[in-house]
N, C-alpha and C positions, 0 to 999 in steps of 0.2 A: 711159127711151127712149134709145137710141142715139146720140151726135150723128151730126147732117149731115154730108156731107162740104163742104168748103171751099172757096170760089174763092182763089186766091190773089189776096194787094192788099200796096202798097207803104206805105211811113209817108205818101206823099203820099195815096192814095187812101185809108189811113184819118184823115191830119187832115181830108179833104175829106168825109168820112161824118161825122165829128165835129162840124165847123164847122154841116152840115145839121141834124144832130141838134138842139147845142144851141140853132140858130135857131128850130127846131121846137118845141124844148122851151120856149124864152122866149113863143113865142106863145103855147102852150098855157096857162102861166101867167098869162099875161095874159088868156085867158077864162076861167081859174077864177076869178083875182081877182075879173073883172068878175062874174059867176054869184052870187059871194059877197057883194058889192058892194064890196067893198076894193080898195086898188090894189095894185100888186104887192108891193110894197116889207113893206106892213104885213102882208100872206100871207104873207110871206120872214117877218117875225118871229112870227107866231100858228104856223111852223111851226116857228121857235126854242122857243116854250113850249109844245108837243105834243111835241119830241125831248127836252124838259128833264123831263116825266112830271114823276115824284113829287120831283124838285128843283127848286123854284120857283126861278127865276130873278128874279134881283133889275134893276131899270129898268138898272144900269149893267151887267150879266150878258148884257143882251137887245142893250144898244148893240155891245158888244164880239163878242157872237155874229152879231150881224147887220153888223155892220161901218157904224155909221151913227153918230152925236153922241148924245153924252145927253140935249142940247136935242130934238133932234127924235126920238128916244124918248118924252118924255113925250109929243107930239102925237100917235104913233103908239098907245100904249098908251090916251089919250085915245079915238081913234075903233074902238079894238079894243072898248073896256068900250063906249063910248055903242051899238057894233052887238050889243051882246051875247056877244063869242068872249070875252073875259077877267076876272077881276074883282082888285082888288088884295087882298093878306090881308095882314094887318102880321108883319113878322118875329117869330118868335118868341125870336130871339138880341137884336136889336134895334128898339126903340123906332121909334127914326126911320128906319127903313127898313122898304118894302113889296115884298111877292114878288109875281110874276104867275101865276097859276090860271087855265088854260084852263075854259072853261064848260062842261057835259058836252053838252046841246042842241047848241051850238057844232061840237065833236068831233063829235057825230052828222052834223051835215050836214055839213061838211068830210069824214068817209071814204065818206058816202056819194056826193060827186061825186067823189072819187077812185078808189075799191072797184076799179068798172068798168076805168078804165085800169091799174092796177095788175095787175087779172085779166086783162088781152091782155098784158101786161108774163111775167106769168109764162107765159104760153102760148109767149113768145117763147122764155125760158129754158128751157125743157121741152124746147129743142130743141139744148139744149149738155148736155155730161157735164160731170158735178161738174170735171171737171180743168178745163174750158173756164172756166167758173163763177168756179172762183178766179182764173185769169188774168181775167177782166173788173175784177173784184172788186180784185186789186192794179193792176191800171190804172187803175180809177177810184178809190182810193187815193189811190194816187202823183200822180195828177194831179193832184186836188183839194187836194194839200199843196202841190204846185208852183203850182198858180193863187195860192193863199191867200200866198204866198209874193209871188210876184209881183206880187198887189194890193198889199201893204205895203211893197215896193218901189216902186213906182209913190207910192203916198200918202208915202214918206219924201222921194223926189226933190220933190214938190208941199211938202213942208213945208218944204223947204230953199232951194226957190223956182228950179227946178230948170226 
């Protein structure tokens, strides 16, 4: 399909599209969480060890990916395995250390309340040409390195007492 043609919009009118978005997007996470019975935080990492697929992530892999303590990692991984989304399997390099295994049931109902939005997601895209596409695609890139960037700035100032 064709793209659309364009309204033109300035870097103001699209942080202000942005800003809505990812208000929008926070909320929405917050009624999957709820749907799923988790809270959001522990969705943020059951969805760390569904992008980790076939490379189990280990408790301090999940902390680092999720951007939370290793302490409250185990609490999280705790109420992941007690609802069912993960179970532990022990390392196979080592002993004293265990990876996390998404549950396949688990996986089942997680894409099946996301499928749905996913599929208007793409109906959305259907409406850009591949060139359009990749600019999304390096913008939410770039940005997502600049946020991650700026969280660790933000958490170096807090550790410096800042």
């Amino acid at each position: 399909m064709p793209a659309e043609p364009r309204p033109t919009a300035t870097p103001a009118q699209a942080l202000e599209a942005m800003d809505l978005f990812i208000a929008t997007a926070h909320l929405g996470q917050q009624e999957m969480a709820q749907r799923l019975g988790l809270n959001v935080t522990d969705l943020l990492c059951f969805a760390c060890v569904l992008k980790a697929g076939e490379n189990l992530l280990t408790a301090g892999d999940l902390a680092e990916h999720a951007h939370v303590t290793t302490g409250a990692v185990t609490g999280i991984l705790n109420r992941l395995e007690r609802g069912g989304y993960v179970t532990r399997v022990p390392d196979p390099h080592d002993r004293r250390r265990v990876r996390v295994a998404a549950l396949p049931d688990a996986v089942t109902k997680v894409v099946a309340l996301y499928q749905p939005y996913y599929d208007r997601l793409d109906t959305v895209f259907a409406g850009y040409s591949a060139d359009e596409i990749a600019v999304l695609h390096d913008w939410f890139s770039r940005s997502t390195n600049l946020a991650l960037a700026y969280i660790e700035e933000l958490r170096a100032k807090d550790a410096e007492g800042e």
